[in-house]
Each structure stands twice: as structure tokens, then as C-alpha cells.
C-alpha positions in Angstrom: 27.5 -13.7 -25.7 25.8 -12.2 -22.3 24.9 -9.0 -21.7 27.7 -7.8 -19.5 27.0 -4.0 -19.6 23.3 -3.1 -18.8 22.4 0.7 -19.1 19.4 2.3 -17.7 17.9 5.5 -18.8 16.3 7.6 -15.6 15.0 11.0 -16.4 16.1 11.4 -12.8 16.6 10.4 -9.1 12.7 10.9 -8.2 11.4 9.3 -4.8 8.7 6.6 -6.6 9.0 2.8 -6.8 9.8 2.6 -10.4 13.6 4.5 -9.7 13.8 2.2 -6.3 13.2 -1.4 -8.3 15.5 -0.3 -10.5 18.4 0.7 -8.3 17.5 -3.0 -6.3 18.3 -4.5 -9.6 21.2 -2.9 -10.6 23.2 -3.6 -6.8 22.1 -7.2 -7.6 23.6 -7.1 -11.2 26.7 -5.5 -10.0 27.0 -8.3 -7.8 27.1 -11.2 -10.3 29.9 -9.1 -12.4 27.9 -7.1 -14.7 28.5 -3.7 -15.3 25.6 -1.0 -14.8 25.2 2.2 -16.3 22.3 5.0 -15.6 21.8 7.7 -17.9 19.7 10.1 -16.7 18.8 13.6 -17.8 19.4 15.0 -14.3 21.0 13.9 -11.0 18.5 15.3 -8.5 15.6 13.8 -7.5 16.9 13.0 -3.8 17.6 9.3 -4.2 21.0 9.4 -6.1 22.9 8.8 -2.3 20.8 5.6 -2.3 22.4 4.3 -5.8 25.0 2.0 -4.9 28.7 3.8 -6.0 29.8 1.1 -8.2 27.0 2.6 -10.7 28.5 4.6 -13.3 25.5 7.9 -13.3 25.9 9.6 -16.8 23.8 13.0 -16.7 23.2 14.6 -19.7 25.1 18.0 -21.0 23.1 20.5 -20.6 20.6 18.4 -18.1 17.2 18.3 -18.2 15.0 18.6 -15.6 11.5 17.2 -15.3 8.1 19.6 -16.6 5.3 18.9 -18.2 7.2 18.0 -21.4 10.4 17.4 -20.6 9.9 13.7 -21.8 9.7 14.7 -25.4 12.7 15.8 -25.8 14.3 13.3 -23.1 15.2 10.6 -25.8 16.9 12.0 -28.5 19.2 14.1 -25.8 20.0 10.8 -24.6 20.2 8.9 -28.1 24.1 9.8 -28.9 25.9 9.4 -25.2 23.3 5.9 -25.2 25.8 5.0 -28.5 28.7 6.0 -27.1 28.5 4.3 -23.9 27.9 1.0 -26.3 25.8 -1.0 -23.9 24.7 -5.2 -24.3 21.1 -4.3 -23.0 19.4 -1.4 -22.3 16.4 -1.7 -19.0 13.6 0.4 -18.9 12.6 0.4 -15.6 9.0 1.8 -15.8 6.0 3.2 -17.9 7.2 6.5 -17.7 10.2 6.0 -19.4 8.9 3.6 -22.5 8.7 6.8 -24.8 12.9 7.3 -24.9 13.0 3.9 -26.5 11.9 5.4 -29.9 15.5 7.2 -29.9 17.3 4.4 -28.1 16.3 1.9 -30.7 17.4 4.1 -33.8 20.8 4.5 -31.9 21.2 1.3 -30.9 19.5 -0.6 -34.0 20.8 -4.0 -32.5 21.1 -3.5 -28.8 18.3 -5.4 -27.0 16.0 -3.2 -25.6 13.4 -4.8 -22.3 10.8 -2.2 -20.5 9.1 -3.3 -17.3 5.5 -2.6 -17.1 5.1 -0.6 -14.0 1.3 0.5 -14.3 -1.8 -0.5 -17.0 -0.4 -0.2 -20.2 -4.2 1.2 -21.4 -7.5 2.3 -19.2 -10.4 0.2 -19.5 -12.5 1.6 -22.4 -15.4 0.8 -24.4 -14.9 -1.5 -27.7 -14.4 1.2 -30.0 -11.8 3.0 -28.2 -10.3 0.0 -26.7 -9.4 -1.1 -30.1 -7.8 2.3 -31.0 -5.8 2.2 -27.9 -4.6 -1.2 -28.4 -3.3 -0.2 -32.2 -1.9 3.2 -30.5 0.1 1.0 -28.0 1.6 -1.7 -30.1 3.1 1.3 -32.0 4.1 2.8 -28.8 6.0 -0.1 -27.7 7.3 -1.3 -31.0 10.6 -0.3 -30.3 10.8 -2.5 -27.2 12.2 -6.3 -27.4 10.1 -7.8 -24.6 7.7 -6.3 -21.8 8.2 -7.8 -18.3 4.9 -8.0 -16.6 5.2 -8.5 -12.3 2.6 -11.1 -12.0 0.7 -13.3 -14.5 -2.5 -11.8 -13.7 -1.2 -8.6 -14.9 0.2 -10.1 -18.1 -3.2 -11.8 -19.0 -4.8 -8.4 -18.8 -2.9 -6.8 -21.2 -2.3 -9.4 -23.9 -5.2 -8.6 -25.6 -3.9 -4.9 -26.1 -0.5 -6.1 -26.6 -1.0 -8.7 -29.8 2.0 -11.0 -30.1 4.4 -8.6 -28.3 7.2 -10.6 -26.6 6.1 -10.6 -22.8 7.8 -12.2 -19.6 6.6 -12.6 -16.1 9.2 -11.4 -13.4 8.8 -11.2 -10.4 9.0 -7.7 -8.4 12.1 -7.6 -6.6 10.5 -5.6 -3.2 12.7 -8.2 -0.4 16.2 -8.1 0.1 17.7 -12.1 -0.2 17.4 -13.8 3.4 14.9 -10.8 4.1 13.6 -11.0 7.8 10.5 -8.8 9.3 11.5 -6.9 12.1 10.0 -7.9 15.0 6.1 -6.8 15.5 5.6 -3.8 18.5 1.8 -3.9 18.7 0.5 -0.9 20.3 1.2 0.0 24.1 -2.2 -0.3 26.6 -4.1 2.4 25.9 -2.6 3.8 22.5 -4.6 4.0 19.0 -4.0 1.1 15.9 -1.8 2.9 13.5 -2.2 2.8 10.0 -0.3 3.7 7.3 -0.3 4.9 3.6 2.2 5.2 1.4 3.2 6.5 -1.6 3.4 9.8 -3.5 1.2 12.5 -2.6 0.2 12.4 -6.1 -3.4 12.2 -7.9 -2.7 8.4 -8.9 -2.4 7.2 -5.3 -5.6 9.1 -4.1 -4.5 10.5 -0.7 -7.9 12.7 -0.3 -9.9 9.0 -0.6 -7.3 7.6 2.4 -7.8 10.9 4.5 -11.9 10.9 3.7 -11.9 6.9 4.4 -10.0 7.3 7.9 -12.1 9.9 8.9 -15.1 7.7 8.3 -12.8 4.9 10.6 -11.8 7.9 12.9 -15.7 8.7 13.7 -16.0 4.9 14.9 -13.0 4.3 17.2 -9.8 5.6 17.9 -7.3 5.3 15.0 -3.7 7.1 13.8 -3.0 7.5 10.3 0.4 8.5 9.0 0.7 9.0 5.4 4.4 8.3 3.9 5.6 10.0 1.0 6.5 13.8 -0.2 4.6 15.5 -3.6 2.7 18.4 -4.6 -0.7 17.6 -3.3 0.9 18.0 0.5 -1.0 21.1 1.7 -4.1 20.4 -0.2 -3.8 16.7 2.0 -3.1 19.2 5.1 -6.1 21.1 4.7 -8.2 18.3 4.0 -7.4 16.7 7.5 -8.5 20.0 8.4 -11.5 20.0 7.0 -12.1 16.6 8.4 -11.4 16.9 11.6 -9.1 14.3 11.5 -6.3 16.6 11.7 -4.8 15.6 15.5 -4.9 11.9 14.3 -3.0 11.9 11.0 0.9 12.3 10.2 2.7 13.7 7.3 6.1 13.1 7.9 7.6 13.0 4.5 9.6 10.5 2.5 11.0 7.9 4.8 14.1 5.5 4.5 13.1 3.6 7.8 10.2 1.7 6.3 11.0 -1.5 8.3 10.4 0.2 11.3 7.1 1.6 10.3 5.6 -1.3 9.4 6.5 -3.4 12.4 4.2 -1.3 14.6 1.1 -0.9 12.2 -1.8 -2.6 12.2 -2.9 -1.5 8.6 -1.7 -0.6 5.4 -4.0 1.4 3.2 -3.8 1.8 0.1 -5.8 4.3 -1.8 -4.6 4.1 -5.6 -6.7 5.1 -8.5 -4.7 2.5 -10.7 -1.3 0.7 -9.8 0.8 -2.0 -11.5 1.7 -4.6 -8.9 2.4 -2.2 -5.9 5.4 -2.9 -3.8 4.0 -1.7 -0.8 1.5 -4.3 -0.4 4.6 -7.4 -1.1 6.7 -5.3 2.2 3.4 -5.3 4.1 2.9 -8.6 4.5 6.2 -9.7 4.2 6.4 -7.7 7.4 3.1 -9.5 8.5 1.2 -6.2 8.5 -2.7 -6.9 7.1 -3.8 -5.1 3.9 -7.0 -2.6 3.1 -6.9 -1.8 -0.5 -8.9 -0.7 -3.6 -9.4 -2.6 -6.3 -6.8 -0.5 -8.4 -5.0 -3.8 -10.1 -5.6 -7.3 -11.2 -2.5 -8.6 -9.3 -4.5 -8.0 -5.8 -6.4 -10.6 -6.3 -4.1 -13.1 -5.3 -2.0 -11.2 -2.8 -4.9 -10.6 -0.9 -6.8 -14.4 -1.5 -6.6 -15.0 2.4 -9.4 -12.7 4.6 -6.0 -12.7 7.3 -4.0 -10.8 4.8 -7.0 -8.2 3.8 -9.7 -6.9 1.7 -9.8 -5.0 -1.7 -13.0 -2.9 -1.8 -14.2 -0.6 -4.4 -13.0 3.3 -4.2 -15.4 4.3 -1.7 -14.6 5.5 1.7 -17.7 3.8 3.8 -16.1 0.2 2.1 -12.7 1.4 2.8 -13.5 2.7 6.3 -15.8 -0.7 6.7 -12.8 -3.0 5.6 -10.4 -1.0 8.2 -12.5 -1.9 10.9 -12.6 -5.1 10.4 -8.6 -5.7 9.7 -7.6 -4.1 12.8 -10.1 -6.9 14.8 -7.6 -9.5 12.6 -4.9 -10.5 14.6 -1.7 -8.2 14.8 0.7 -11.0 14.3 0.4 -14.6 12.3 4.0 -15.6 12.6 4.6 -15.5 8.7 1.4 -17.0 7.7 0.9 -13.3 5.8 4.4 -13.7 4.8 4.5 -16.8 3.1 2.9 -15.9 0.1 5.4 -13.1 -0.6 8.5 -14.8 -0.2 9.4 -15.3 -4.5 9.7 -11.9 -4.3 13.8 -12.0 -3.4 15.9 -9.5 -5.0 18.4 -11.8 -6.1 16.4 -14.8 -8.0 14.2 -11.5 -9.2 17.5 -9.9 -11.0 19.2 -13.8 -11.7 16.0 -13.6 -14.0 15.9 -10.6 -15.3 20.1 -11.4 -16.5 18.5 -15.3 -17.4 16.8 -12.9 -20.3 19.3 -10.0 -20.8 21.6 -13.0 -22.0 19.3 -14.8 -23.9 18.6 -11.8 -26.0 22.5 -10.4 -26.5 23.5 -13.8 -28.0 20.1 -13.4 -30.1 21.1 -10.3 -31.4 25.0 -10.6 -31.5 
């Protein structure tokens, strides 16, 4: 038996990685002849154009939109259309979405059911409370059949909280197959380095620390910043620049579909994050040959940033940060893949050839 119809649970079409991966995934899947369902509690979002049309979207009746709390109640709406649609494998494509599995799993008792760990499972804590959390978490996940960690470092660091959960390592599937880098446009005579961030202007990706570290940068030499991504922290960000002085120098343009294009004419990617998984961002970067300045907000940087020609992780200061920029925009602008090479296992389609590899291997398990 393989699992020929995969469904995917999405509380909606939101602009973050988690909904992107997943969407990469499922055009791959749909390619080798498997069917792909989302079921999602809503149809906004703003990314449902980018789903590719062979995806059956089922949206709940009434829908719900996201709040606060709307994840309580997400699951059980979902738990009797998830029957009905009678799927061989159910994905979870993110943290955020581990708690409809509780629901999914008493609908579909012998349905496989994998979750892809998208951020730390658990803080680090003292002993006392890291024990608590642990037990709190292995009943959290209980539902799940197997976690898919993005890199072994990342798997190593939660095993201890996970027990003898089921876990595989997967690669992230950020590069299309036969991905190229466009070509590198360094910056004309005369014009500023450009750096970008990107990501949600949300509190986990730390926008205020980029915008206080570039202004650090910005009182050194000449600098542009421009900030990618759309959320609710935009006009505190603005007035922050403000505040700064930095204002003249930095760019908000929104959510952008013409990422490619950006990162063939910076000389930086920052990133700010209080905590990440294994953050796509930094795999497109280099892929694209673009150095990296990040904090140390996950375990998987480590190796993705080894090389002193790829980048630095510093601690969440903006004098290291604004210390570490400097220094990667004297690195030179273009290696001619030698920033690439290290990326280049993350291809879409061995990524979601693996991912099926274990979607099969579980259906004829349960069958």
C-alpha cells in the first residue's frame, strides 16, 4: 500500500514559511501522481493564488478565521470533513498546527499522521522545568506517528525532550530541482551595500534588533536596509527608523514574490530571530551566493554558517550584529558557488521523494 492521497490541514493561506514549504511539497507530490488535499479553516491569507490548481482546497463550513484562540477549536471543526475526505496520510506542516492532530487522530484512528518540526519544540529551561516541559510535550505530540526534524543538529537537540518519539531528518525543501542563482548585480560606483531581512514583522523574528543593529552599521559607513515581509509590528518598525535616524536608509516594501531578484543584488542577509527552526532564508541566501549575519537563534546555524565566507552568528546584540555586518560586506560579493555548495541537498524534489519514501512506509504499516 502507498499513501496515494496526502491531506494537509492549514488554518489558512498566511504569508510565513511553514504554508510556503508546504505548498513546495505538495506541487512535488502532485507530480509523482499523488493526490493532495488542504483543509483549511479559511481561504484567505493572501497565498492561496500561489497553491498550485491541481490542489483540492477544502475550507471549513462556517470558516474560521485566525484570533488569539481560534486554534482550539480548529481541530474538532476539521475532525469530521478530515474522515470524509478519507486520506492515506495526513502532513502537518508546522509547529503551529501540531495541536489539530488531537482531533485528527480520534477521526482517523489508523491514518498515519507526520508533523514537521518548524521551530524548538521547548525553550531552554532550568532542570526542573525542563523536565515538566519534556512530559508536557510527549503528551502534546502523542498523537503524531513521526516528527521530521530539517537537520540533524536540530534533531539531537530535541531528543532528550522527545523520549523515544519516532523522528526523521528531511531535508528543507527551500530550491527548486536544477535551481540556478540569478546572476550577482553588485552595487553601481558610488551606491550603498544593500542588506536585507526577511521575514514577518512579527515579535519572533526581532525586526527592532535588525533596525537598532543597522543603525549601529549605518553610523559607520554608508549602508541600505530593506526589510521583506508584512505583519502587525509595521508602524511600530516605521517609527523606530524614525527614532533612529535611519529612516532615509531602510525599506519596507511589503511581502515580496520576486525574492530571486533581491538577493542577487545584496551584499547581506540579516537575520534577527529570537528563535527559528532551520530558517529558509539563510539556505536561498547562499544558494544565491549572498553572505549571512545572523544570531544565534538555532542549532542548525552552526553548520550553515561553518565557513567565515558564508557568515557569522553573533549573540542578540546589535554592536555584535552591527560588528559582524561590517565585516561581511568587506567578504567578497561573489564566490562562484563556493557559498552555494553547501546548500545544494536542499532540492525540492529528493526533499518531497523523501518525505513520500516515509508517507509509504507508514500506510503499508498501518493498512
Amino acid at each position: 500500500m502507498h499513501a496515494g492521497h496526502i491531506l494537509i490541514p492549514f488554518h489558512d493561506f498566511n504569508r510565513g514559511g511553514t504554508e510556503r514549504v508546504a505548498m513546495t511539497l505538495a506541487r512535488e507530490w502532485l507530480d509523482a501522481g499523488r493526490r493532495v488535499t488542504i483543509l483549511c479553516g479559511w481561504r484567505g491569507g493572501g497565498t492561496i493564488d500561489q497553491a498550485d490548481p491541481r490542489i483540492e482546497v477544502v475550507e471549513l463550513d462556517p470558516p474560521i478565521r485566525r484570533s488569539p484562540l481560534s486554534r482550539l477549536w480548529l481541530g474538532p471543526a476539521m475532525a469530521p470533513r478530515a474522515a470524509a475526505l478519507a486520506p492515506d496520510v495526513v502532513f502537518i506542516p508546522g509547529n503551529f498546527h501540531f495541536i489539530v492532530a488531537h482531533a485528527l487522530r480520534r477521526a482517523l484512528p489508523r491514518v498515519p499522521i507526520v508533523a514537521k518540526v518548524s521551530n524548538p519544540l521547548v525553550p531552554d529551561l532550568p532542570w526542573p522545568l525542563a523536565q515538566l516541559a519534556g512530559k508536557a510535550l510527549r503528551a502534546y505530540v502523542r498523537p503524531i506517528d513521526v516528527l521530521v526534524q530539517m537537520a540533524p543538529e536540530l534533531a539531537a537537540a530535541g531528543q532528550e525532550s522527545l523520549g523515544r518519539k519516532a523522528v526523521e531528518v528531511i531535508a528543507e525543501p527551500n530550491l527548486p530541482a536544477g535551481y540556478r542563482a540569478a546572476p550577482r548585480q553588485p552595487p553601481a560606483p558610488g551606491e550603498a551595500p544593500l542588506i536585507l531581512a526577511i521575514g514577518r514583522l512579527e515579535p519572533q523574528k526581532n525586526m527592532a534588533l535588525a533596525l537598532t543593529a543597522f543603525a549601529r552599521l549605518r553610523a559607520r559607513r554608508p549602508a541600505r536596509l530593506v526589510i521583506l515581509g508584512e505583519g502587525h509590528q509595521r508602524a511600530a518598525l516605521e517609527r523606530l527608523a524614525e527614532r533612529l535616524g535611519i529612516a532615509a536608509d531602510v525599506e519596507l516594501p511589503g511581502y515580496t514574490t520576486d525574492l530571486p531578484r533581491r538577493l542577487a543584488s545584496a551584499s547581506a542577509l540579516l537575520l534577527s530571530s529570537r528563535y527559528e527552526g532551520y530558517p529558509a532564508v539563510v539556505v536561498e541566501a547562499l544558494a544565491a551566493d549572498v553572505p549571512v549575519v545572523a544570531t544565534d537563534c538555532t542549532p542548525a546555524l552552526a553548520s550553515l554558517l561553518a565557513d567565515p565566507l558564508r557568515g557569522e552568528v553573533v549573540g542578540h546584540d546589535p554592536e555584535a550584529l552591527a560588528a559582524a555586518l561590517e565585516r561581511t560586506l568587506a567578504l567578497p560579493f561573489a564566490t562562484q558557488g563556493a557559498r552555494a555548495e553547501p546548500v545544494a541537498h536542499h532540492d525540492a524534489t529528493a526533499s518531497a521523494q523523501h518525505y513520500l519514501a516515509l508517507f509509504d512506509r507508514l500506510a503499508a504499516a498501518k493498512g
